[in-house]
Each structure stands twice: as C-alpha cells, then as structure tokens.
MIMARTOR-156792 format. One record per residue (C-alpha): residue number from 1; x, y, z. Coordinates in steps of 0.02 Angstrom, whole numbers. Each point is the difference from the previous one (the first is absolute). Layout:
REM MIMARTOR-156792
- NUM; X; Y; Z
...
This chain:
REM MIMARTOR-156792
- 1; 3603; -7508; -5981
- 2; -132; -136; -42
- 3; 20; -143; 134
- 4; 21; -185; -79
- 5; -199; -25; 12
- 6; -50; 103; -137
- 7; -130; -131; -64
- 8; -57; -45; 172
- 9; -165; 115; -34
- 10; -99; 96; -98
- 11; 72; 159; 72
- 12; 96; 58; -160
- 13; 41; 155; -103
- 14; -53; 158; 138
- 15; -135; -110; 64
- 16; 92; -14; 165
- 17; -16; 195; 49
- 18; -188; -23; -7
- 19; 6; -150; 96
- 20; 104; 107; 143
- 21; -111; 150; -2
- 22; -153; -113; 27
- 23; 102; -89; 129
- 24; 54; 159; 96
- 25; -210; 75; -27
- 26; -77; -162; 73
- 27; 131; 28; 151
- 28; -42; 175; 21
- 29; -203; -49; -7
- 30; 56; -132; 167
- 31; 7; 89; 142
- 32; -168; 139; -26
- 33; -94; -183; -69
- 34; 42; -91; 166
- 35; -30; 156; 95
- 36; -169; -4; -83
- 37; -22; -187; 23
- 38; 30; 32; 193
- 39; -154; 99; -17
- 40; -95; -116; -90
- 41; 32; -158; 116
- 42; -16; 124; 161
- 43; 179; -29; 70
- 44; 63; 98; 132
- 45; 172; 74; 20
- 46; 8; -103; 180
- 47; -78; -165; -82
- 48; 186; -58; -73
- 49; -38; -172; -16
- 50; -133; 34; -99
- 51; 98; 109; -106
- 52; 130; -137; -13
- 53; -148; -129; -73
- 54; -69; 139; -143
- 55; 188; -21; -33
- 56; 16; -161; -26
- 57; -158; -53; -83
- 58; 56; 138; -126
- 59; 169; -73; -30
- 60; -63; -190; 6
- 61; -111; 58; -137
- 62; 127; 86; -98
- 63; 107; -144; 0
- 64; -112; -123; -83
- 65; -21; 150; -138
- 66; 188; 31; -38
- 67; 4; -190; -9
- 68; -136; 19; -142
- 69; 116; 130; -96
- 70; 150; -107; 17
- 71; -107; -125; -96
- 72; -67; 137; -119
- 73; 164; 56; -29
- 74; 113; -170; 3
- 75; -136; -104; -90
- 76; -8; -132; 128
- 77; -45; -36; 188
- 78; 123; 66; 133
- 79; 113; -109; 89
- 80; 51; -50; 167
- 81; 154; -77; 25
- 82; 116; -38; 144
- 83; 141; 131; -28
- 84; -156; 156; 3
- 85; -13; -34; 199
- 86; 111; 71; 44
- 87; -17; 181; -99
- 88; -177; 9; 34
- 89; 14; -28; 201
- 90; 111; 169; -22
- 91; -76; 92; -131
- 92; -167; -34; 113
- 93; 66; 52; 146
- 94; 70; 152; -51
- 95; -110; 57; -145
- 96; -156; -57; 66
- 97; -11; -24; 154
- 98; 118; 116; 85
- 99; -29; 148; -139
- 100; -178; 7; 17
- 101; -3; -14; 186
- 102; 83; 146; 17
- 103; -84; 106; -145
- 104; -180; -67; 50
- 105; 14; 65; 178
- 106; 101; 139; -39
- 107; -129; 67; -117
- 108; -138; -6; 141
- 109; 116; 132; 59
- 110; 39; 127; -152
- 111; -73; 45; -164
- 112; -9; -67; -165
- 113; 117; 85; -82
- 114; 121; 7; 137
- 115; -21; -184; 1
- 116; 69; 11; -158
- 117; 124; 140; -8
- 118; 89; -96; 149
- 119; -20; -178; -85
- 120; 87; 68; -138
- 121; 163; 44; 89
- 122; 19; -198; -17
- 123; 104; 50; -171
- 124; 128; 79; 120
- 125; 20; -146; 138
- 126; 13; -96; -168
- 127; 160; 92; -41
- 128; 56; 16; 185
- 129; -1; -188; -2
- 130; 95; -52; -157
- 131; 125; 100; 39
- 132; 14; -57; 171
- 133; 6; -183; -50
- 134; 130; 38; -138
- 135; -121; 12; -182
- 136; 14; 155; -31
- 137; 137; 141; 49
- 138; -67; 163; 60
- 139; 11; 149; -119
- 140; -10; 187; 37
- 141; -184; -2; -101
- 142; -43; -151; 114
- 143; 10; 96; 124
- 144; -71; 164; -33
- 145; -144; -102; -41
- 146; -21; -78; 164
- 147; 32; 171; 94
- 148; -144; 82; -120
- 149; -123; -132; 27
- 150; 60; -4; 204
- 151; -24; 177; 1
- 152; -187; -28; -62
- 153; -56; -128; 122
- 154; 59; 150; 109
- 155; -94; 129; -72
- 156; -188; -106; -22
- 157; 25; -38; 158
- 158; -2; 194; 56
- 159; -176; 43; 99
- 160; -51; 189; -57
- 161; 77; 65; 157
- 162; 180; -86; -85
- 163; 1; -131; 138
- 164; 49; -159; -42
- 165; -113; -150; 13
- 166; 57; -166; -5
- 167; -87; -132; 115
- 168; 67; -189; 15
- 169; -156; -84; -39
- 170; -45; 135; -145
- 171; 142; 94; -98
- 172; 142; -155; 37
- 173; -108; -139; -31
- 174; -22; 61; -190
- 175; 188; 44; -10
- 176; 64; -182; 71
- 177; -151; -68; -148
- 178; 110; 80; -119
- 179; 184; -106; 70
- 180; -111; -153; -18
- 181; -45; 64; -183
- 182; 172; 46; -51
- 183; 51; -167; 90
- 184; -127; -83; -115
- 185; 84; 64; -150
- 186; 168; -77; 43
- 187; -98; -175; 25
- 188; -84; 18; -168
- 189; 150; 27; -107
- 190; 83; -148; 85
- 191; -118; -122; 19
- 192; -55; 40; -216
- 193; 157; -67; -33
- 194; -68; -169; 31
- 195; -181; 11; 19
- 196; -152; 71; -111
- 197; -21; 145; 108
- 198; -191; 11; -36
- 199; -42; -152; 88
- 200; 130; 36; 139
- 201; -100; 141; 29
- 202; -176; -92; -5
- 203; 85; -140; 104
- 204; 51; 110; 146
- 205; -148; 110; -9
- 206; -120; -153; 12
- 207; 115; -42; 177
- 208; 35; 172; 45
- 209; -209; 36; -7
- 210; -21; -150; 100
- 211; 144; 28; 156
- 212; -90; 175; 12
- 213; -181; -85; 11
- 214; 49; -115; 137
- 215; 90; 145; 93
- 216; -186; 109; -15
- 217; -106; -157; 16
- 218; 101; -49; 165
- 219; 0; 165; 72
- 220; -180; -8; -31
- 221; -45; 114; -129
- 222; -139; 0; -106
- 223; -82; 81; -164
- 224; -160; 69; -34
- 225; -74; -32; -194
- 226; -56; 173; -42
- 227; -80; -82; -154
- 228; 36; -30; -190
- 229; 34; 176; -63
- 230; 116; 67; 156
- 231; 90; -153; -4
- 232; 62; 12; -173
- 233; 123; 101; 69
- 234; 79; -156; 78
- 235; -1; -74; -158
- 236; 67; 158; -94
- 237; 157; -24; 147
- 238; 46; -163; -47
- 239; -16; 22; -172
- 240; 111; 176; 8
- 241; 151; -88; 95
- 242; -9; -156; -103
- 243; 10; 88; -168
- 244; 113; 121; 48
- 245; 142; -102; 96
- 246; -16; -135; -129
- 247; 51; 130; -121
- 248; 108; 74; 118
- 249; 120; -156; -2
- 250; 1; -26; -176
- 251; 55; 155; -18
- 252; 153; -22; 105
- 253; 57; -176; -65
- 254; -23; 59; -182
- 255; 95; 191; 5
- 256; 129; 66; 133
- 257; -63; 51; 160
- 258; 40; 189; -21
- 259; -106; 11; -146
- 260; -153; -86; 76
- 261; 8; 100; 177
- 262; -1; 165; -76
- 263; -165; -5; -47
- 264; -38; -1; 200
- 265; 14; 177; -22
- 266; -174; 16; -48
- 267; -51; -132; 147
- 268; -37; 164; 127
- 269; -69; 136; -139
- 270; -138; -141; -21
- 271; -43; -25; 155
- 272; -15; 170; 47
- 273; -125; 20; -136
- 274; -83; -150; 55
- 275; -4; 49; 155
- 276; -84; 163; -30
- 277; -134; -92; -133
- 278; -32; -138; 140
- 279; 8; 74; 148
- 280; -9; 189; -8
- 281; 182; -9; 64
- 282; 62; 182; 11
- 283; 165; -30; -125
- 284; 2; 190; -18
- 285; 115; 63; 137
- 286; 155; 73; -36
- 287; 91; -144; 83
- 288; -77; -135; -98
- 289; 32; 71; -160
- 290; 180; 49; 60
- 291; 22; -174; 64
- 292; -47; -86; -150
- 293; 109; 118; -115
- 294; 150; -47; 123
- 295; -35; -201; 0
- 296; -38; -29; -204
- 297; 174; 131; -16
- 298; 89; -137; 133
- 299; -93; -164; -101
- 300; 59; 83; -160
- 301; 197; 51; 45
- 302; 32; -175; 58
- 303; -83; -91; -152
- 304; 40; 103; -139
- 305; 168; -36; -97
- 306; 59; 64; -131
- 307; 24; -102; -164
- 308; 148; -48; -79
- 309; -66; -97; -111
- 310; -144; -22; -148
- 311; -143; -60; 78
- 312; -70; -153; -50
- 313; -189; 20; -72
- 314; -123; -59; 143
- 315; 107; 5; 138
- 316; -128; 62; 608
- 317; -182; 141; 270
- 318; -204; 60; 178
C-alpha cells in the first residue's frame, strides 16, 4: 500500500525498485572503496583518529550534496527550522557518528565483504527491535529469518580449520554498525512523518561529519593528500552515501518499510563482488558463499509477504 505521499517525488510507476537496487549497489561498493581509500591516504589500522577524520570529512561532504538533491528534487533550498534539532542531534549521533565509528574501525580489522555481509544483519536487529518496542508482532517466518541469517554470521565467521573468529574490535564492531543501522531505520520512518527526510539526512550528516572531525582533529590525527586522481575516491565516498541514503529515505516515507528493506538482500551479494573486483577479496570459500545464501534466505523470509491484494502499478540493507 502506497503511503499518503505519492506526489512527494518523482519516484513513480516501478521507478522505485531501481532506485533501491542502486541504493543497496552504492552500499555494497562502501566498505572495499573506504578500504581502498585507507590505502590511498596511508592510514593505519592503529592511527584511529585519523580514521575517524577520513570519516568525517567524507560525511561533512556528503551532507552538503544530499542537501543539493533535496533541492533538485523539492525545487527549492532546504530548510532549517527549530523543530529539526532535535531529530538531527539523534539521527547524527546514531547514524553518523556512532554507525561509522564502529564500521570504520571495525573494517581496519576484517574484509570487505565481511564488512558487508555482517553490516547487513542490520535488517534483522531492525526486526528484533520493532518487535521489542511493540510495531510489529513476531511471526514464525520472522523468525526463521533471523535464525538463517544468525546462523550465517556463524558460518563466515568459520576459519578453514571450523574455528570461530570473532574479535571485539573486528567481527562485533561491524555487527553493533548494523543495530545503529536498523536503529536508523526506525528514526527515519518517524521523523518523515514531519520532516523532508532528504534534508534531515543532509542536515545531520553535515553535523555528524563535523562531531567526528573534531574527535580525529583533537586526538590529533592527520591526512596525507595523495593527489588529484587517488583522492577521487574521497569524493566518489561522499557522493555514494549521499545518493544512496537520500534515496534510501524516500523510499521509506513514500512505500511501506517491508517493501523497501527487502531489497537489502542484494546489499551483501554486491559487496562480495565488489570486494573481489576491488580488492582481490577471496569471496570464493565455501563459507562465504554458504553465508550469503543463508543471510539474503533470512533478509528475504522476513520481508516477503504474500499479497492479498491487486497491486497498485508503481508501487527497503551493507
């Protein structure tokens, strides 16, 4: 079912699946690109506060070009009122600031594509969470789903000697990125209600980028230009998470949630691939695959739904 703000863009007819699919590519491209851009700018796994300033010059950046779309898309400049304070201090804090903390440093630990196989799981904690907080009841697909996709952070996490591998600043900083993400969802749907979500999402990137500057510039860390053509790939990170969380939260104000987050199903397939094109990941143990086939099954039991009605014509994730 279409939600009341059908004309609120130009996402119309079967537009919108497009829209997600890019969404869910660009965030499967994220975590080999910054992997890469660590390599680029010479940042150490040990150097966090560094880390934490490619962070937020990325999302400081990214913030001023959602804020373009919203005026691409809305036909006029963004604004800033009192009553947005308040939803961007939080959706900062907890997209932003506390997300990326944890996945930036986590994936100076693990791979690529575990970054986002584990990222991904945030479609489960989404679930875990509205059901806790009472908005949605738990249903015997619900939770095969999250058992499937459990069972697969299990299984990529197996070493070829079937140990399992799981380190605190590694494996569970990329799994508590993915509460903050499904956290993040529950924030967008409310907060749309009363605000353009496009420019909430510029808004608290702009102060989300700058919190994490001041925490890498205090803790004195530094970045090295390694000229024009390497640092594109700066540029290509701000524009990636601007375009694709700007769509991203269109998405969920316009159709209902369980039709939008499906498409994170195809959030850890690309970044495997990714991975493997970027960074010569191996993606081709039987544990990755396996893993993958278990968390898109999970995604897909607790989004899918079967229809009991027509649908109408033109009618959501690493």
């Amino acid at each position: 079912m279409e939600s009341s703000t059908k004309g609120h863009t130009g996402l119309r007819n079967n537009l919108w699946i497009p829209a997600a699919i890019i969404c869910t590519m660009f965030w499967g491209s994220g975590a080999p690109t910054i992997k890469l851009g660590y390599t680029y700018f010479h940042l150490k796994s040990d150097d966090v506060f560094s880390i934490l300033l490619f962070a937020g010059v990325r999302f400081f950046g990214a913030g001023w070009i959602t804020l373009a779309i919203s005026r691409l898309l809305m036909g006029k400049l963004p604004r800033y009122y009192m009553k947005m304070i308040k939803p961007t201090m939080v959706m900062a804090l907890i997209q932003t600031v506390l997300q990326y903390f944890f996945f930036y440093l986590g994936l100076t630990i693990v791979s690529g594509a575990a970054g986002v196989l584990l990222s991904s799981t945030g479609t489960f904690f989404a679930v875990i969470i509205a059901v806790f907080i009472g908005m949605e009841a738990m249903t015997g697909r619900k939770f095969a789903g999250i058992i499937f996709g459990l069972i697969g952070v299990i299984v990529f996490n197996l070493s070829p000697d079937l140990e399992l591998t799981f380190r605190w600043n590694g494996e569970l900083f990329i799994l508590l990125t993915a509460i903050c993400y499904a956290l993040h969802n529950v924030l967008v749907k409310h907060y749309s209600k009363e605000h353009e979500p496009v420019a909430l999402t510029g808004f608290q990137f702009i102060l989300g980028g700058v919190v994490l500057c001041l925490i890498g510039i205090a803790g004195g860390g530094s970045l090295i230009w390694p000229g024009f053509a390497k640092s594109l790939i700066l540029l290509y990170l701000m524009f990636q998470v601007a375009v694709a969380y700007a769509l991203w939260s269109l998405l969920l104000k316009r159709y209902d949630t369980s039709r939008v987050v499906i498409f994170n199903a195809l959030t850890p397939i690309f970044g495997a691939v990714f991975s493997w094109l970027i960074l010569g990941d191996d993606i081709w143990r039987w544990n990755t695959l396996v893993a993958l086939l278990l968390v898109v099954l999970g995604i897909s039991l607790i989004n899918w739904k079967r229809k009991t009605v027509a649908p109408v014509v033109g009618n959501p994730r690493t």
